[in-house]
N, C-alpha and C positions, 0 to 999 in steps of 0.2 A: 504494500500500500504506500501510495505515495505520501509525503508530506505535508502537512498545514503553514500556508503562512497569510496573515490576519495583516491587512495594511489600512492604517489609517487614514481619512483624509484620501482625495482624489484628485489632487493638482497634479501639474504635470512630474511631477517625482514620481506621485505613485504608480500614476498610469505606466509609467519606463519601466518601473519595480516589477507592477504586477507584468505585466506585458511577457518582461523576460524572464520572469518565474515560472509563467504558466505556459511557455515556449519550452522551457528547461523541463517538465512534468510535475512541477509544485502542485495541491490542490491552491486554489487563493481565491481571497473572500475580502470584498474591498468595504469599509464600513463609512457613510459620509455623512456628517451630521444637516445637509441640505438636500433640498427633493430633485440634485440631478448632481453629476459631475462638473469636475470646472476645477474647484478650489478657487485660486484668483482668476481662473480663465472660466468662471460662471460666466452665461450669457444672457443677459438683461434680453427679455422680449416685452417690446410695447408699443402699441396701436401700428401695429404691421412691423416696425421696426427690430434689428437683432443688433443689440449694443454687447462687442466682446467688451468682458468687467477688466482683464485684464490685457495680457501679453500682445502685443500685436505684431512684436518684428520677431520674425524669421529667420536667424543669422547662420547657421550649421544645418543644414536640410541634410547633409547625411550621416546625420546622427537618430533621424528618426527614421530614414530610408536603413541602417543600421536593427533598428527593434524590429520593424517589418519582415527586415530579413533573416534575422534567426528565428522567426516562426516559420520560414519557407515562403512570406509572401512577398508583395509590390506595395512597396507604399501608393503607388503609383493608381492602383486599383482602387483604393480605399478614399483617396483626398488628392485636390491638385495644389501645389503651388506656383504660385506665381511670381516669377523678378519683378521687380521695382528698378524704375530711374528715372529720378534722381532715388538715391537711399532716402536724405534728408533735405531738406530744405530749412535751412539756418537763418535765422533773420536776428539783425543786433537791433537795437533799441529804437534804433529809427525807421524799421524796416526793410532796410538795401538786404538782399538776400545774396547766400552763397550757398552752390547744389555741390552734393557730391555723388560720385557713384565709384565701378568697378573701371573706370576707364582713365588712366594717366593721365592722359593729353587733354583730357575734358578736365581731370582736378589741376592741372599745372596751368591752364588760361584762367580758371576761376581764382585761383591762386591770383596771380596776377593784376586781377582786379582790386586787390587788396594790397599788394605790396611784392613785388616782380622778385625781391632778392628774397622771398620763401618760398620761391620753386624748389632752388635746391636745398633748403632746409628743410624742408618736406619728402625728399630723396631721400635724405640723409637719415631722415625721420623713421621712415618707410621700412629702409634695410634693416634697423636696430629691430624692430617691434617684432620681424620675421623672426630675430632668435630668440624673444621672448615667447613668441606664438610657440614655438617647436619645443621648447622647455615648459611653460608654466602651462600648455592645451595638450600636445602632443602629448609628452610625458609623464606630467604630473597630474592633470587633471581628475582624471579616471584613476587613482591609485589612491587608497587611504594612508593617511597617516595618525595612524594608529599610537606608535612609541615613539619617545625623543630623539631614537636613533633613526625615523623615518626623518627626522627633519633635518639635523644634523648632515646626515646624508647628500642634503640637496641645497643645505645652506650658502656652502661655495659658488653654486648656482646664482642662487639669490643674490648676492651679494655683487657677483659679476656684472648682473645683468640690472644692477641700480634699483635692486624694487626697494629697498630703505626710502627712496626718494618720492613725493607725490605726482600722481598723475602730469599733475598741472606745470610741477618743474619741469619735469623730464621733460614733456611736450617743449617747454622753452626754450631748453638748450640751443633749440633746431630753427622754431618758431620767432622773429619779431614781433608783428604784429599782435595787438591784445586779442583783436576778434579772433584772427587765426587762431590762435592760444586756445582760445576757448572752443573753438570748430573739433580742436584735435585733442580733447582734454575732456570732454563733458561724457562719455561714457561710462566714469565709475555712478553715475545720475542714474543709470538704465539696470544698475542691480542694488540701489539703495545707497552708497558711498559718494563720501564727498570727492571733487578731483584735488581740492589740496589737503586730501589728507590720504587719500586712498593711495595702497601702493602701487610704483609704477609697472607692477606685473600687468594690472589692465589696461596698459598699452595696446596689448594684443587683442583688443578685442574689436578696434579698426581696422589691424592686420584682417582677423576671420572675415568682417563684410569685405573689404577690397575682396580678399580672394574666394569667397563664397556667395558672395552679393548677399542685398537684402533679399526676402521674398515675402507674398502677402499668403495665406490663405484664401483660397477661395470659397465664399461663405462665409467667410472668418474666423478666426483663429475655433471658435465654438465648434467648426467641421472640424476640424482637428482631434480634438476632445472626443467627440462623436469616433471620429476612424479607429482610436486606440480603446475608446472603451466596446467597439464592436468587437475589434479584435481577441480583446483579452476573452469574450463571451466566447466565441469560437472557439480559442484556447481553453472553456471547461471552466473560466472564472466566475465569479458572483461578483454582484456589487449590491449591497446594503443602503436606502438611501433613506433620509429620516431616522438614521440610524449614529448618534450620537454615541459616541466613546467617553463614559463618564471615569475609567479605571483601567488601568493595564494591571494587571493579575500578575505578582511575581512570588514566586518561594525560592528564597535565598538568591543565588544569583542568575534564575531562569523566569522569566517572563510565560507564564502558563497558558495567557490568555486574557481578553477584557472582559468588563461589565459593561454593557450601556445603560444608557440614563433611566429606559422601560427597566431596569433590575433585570434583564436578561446576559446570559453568562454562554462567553464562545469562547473554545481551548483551540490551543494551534502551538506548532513546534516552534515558531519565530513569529515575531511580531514587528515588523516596520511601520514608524509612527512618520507621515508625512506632514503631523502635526507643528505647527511651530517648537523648536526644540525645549525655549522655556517653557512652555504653555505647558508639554508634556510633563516636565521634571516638575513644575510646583503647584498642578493641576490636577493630571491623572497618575502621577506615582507619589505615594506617601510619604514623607518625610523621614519617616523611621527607617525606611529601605534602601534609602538611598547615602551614599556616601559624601562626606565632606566634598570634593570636587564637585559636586551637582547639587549640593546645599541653596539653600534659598538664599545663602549670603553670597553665592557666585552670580545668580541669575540677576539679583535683586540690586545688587551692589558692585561688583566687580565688571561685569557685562556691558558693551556701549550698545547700542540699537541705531537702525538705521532709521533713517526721519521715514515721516507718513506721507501720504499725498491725498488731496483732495478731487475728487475727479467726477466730472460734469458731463452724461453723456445725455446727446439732443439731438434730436431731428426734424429739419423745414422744410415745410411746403415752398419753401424756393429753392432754385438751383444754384449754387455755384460754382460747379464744375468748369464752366465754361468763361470763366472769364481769366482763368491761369493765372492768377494769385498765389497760389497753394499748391502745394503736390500733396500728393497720400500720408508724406510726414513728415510736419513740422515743428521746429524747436523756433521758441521764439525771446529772443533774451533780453533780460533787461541790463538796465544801462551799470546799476550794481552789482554786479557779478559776485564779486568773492567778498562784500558785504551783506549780500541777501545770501550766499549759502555762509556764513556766518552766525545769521540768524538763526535759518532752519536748525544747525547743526549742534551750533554752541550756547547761543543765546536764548536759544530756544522761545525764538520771539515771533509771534506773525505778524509779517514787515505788510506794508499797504503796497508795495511792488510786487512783482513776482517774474519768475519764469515760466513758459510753457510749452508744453507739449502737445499738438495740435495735429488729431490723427482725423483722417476726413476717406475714409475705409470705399465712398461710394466714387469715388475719383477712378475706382480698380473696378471695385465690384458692385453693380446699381441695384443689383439681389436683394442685399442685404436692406433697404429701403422698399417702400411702396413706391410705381410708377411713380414720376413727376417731384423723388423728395430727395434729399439729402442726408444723410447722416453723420455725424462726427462725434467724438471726445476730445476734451480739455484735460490737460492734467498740472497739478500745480503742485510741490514740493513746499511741504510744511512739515511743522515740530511734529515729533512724535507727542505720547501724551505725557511724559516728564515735562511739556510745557504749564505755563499756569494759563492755559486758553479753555473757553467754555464754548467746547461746539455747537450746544442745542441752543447757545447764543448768535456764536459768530460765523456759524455755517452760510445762511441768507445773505449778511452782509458780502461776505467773503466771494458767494456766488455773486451776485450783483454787483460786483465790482468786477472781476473776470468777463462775467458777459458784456457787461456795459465798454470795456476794454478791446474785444472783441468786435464789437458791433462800431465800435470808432475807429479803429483799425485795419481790419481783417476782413469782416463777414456784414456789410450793410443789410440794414433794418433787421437786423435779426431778431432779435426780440419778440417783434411783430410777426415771425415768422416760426414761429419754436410751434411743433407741434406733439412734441414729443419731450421728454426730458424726468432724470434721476440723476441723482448724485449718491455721492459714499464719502467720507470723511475718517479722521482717526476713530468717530467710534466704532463704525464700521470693521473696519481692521480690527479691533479688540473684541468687538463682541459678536459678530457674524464668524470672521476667519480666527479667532482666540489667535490675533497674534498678541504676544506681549507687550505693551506702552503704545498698543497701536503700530507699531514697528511697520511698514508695508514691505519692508525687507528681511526682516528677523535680525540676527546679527551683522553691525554694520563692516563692511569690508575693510580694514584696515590692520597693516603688515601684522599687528598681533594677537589678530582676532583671524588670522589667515592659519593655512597648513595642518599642521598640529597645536598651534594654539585655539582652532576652532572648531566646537563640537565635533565631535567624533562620530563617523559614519556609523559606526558599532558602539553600544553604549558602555562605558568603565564600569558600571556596576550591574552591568546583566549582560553574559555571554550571547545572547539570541534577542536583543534587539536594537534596531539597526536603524538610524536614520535618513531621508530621503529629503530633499526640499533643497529653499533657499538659506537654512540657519546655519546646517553643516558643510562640509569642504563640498566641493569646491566655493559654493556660493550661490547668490540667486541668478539669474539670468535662465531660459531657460536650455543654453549649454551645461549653464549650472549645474542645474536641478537632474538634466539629463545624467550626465557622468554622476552624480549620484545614485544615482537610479542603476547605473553600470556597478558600481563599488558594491552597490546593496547586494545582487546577484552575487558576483565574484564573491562574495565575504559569506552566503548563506551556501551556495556550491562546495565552495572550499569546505566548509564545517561538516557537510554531509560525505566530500569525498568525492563530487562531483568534480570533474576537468572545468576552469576558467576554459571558456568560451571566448576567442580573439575578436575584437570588435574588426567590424568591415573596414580595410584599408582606407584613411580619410581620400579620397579624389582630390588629385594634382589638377588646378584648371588646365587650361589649355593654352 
């Protein structure tokens, strides 16, 4: 008889978990405390509209053509994607925009626009980021680090390749221009980190779009979600929904199984909690069981968190696809840069500016709207809830200042035009997703809260259970979450005796 494993939570961790558990011959049994799959990548449905809750870019496509394939299928059969170009569309405080994509000579003229002598500092740029891609993706990613001697190991590494340094310097070395600066810096923003504090290992994570491009879903990211939880069905999985994990079950150092919140009781040989990693430790496992390392005075005190985001999703009866404003995804910066993530980060203050990020999903695919509309998300980077902000205050205002921002900006009459519309905020986060202080990233990425100093895929005080998501290594994104989801496999195989299974050789472009 084959094995049990009990996974928590259905974000894109666990879907990879179960995925390649029940490709390996795992039985597995996926438990979600909401009435469908998603986790962050829940999909708002409203008055015709499908608003993805969370993830929208696509950066590593075969990593999921990778799960497809150790079941024996096509990703291809199940969900399409789609390239994107421009990737982004970058606008600084006044509006002048700069695109990037997978094409040199299109980013070295945009370059240009900006300031001619960071062409080749953007070369320069380019070659370094390659041997951090090849080191901190290729290499390390997909590998636990488990003991000190895992990190120790790879430290020379590290240390080679500057990740002591912030995002934000390293970008500068190479970079003049401020805006540029920020063009080629703002991605530790896309897994919860700040760029001047995040280390410079997520460099690499402009390398993976250069040479994997963006890609959209088609449908949106929620078709995604849908392909992997058919799969895992195929593969003999269950999935649980309405089905809240109130307890993880352990005697002495094995995890036997949960309670849910109905006081019903499910046993399994391992348990993978895709739950936020604090949530689990000072939520669903007992105080008394757990060891000093996972104490309430690690989670609660020692632990940074990554800030929250406020995020605005709406749809109007007018179009403006057509008038090329906008591409499918935009950042749009303000004119304070490393004083407004200052705030979010440190001061923990919400500033009456903001940054945003401006996804407009019907630019690609008109599906996802009714005939004749529109749809988009706002997203806006704020304090986690170790702020002293009162959302069920400052939620309204905070909207009505973005939109009225927008509509002066961006998106004329919109207002007049909203036919649809939801938001989410830190409570959200906290009390829907149980992340901890509202966190929208879990633990924030920074050099030592990386590696082995960040939660452990396997847990220290329980042989058989294993963590999946954005709190443990590698981090959130979902490359992230993925090669977590690879770790998780590898770590529960090996314990049974089973062969590590080689991930599908990454594709050289062309």
């Amino acid at each position: 008889m084959s094995q049990k494993v009990i996974v928590i939570g259905s974000g894109f961790g666990a879907l990879g978990a179960a995925a390649r558990l029940a490709a390996r011959g795992f039985q597995v049994e996926i438990f979600e405390k909401r009435d469908k799959p998603g986790g962050r990548g829940y999909v708002y449905e409203i008055n015709g509209f499908k608003f993805d809750g969370g993830p929208t870019v696509i950066t590593a496509p075969f990593m999921f053509d990778d799960i497809f394939s150790l079941a024996g299928r096509r990703r291809e059969d199940y969900v399409q994607f789609k390239p994107l170009d421009p990737f982004y569309r970058i606008f600084d405080h006044h509006g002048k925009a700069f695109d990037y994509n997978d094409d040199p000579e299109f980013i070295y003229s945009q370059i240009e626009k900006w300031n001619p002598r960071d062409v080749e500092g953007y070369k320069a740029f380019m070659a370094t980021t390659k041997a951090i891609f090849e080191k901190g993706f290729v290499e390390l990613a997909d590998k636990p680090f488990l003991t000190l001697a895992d990190m120790f190991r790879v430290a020379p590494d590290l240390i080679r390749l500057k990740s002591h340094q912030s995002v934000y310097k390293y970008a500068s070395q190479f970079i003049e221009s401020e805006f540029l600066r920020r063009c080629f810096s703002f991605h530790p923003l896309l897994i919860g980190g700040n760029p001047f504090d995040a280390s410079a290992i997520y460099a690499m994570i402009h390398y993976l779009e250069r040479e994997w491009g963006i890609h959209y879903v088609m449908g949106g990211t929620g078709a995604l979600v849908q392909a992997l939880g058919t799969l895992i069905e195929e593969l003999g999985g269950r999935f649980h929904f309405k089905a809240e994990v109130d307890e993880i079950l352990v005697n002495g150092r094995t995890a036997i199984g949960v309670r849910l919140a109905d006081g019903s009781v499910h046993y399994a040989d391992h348990v993978i909690s895709n739950a936020d990693v604090a949530f689990t430790y000072l939520h669903m496992i007992p105080a008394k069981a757990r060891s000093l390392r996972n104490s309430d005075f690690r989670w609660k005190k020692l632990t940074r968190y990554s800030m929250s985001l406020f995020v605005i999703y709406f749809g109007t009866k007018k179009l403006y696809r057509h008038d090329g404003r906008l591409a499918h995804h935009n950042i749009i910066l303000s004119e304070r840069y490393k004083g407004l993530l200052t705030d979010i980060f440190s001061n923990k203050k919400l500033a009456e500016d903001f940054s945003l990020y401006l996804h407009m999903p019907t630019l690609t695919d008109p599906s996802i709207a009714p005939d004749g509309h529109e749809a988009f998300y706002v997203l806006s980077p704020v304090p986690h809830l170790g702020a002293d902000i009162d959302w069920n205050v400052a939620a309204k205002p905070y909207r009505d200042a973005i939109m009225q921002f927008l509509e002066d900006n961006y998106l004329p009459d919109l207002q007049a035009n909203i036919v649809a519309e939801h938001y989410i905020d830190p409570l959200h986060f906290q009390n829907t997703l149980n992340s901890y202080m509202g966190s929208a990233f879990s633990v924030e990425p920074i050099l030592t809260q990386s590696a082995w100093f960040r939660p452990h895929n396997r847990s220290e005080d329980f042989d058989n259970l294993y963590f999946v998501g954005a709190g443990t290594h590698p981090g959130a994104g979902l490359p992230g979450v993925l090669s977590s989801a690879k770790i998780a496999e590898d770590l529960i195989c090996a314990a049974v005796g089973l062969p590590a299974m080689p991930s599908t050789p990454i594709p050289i472009p062309a």
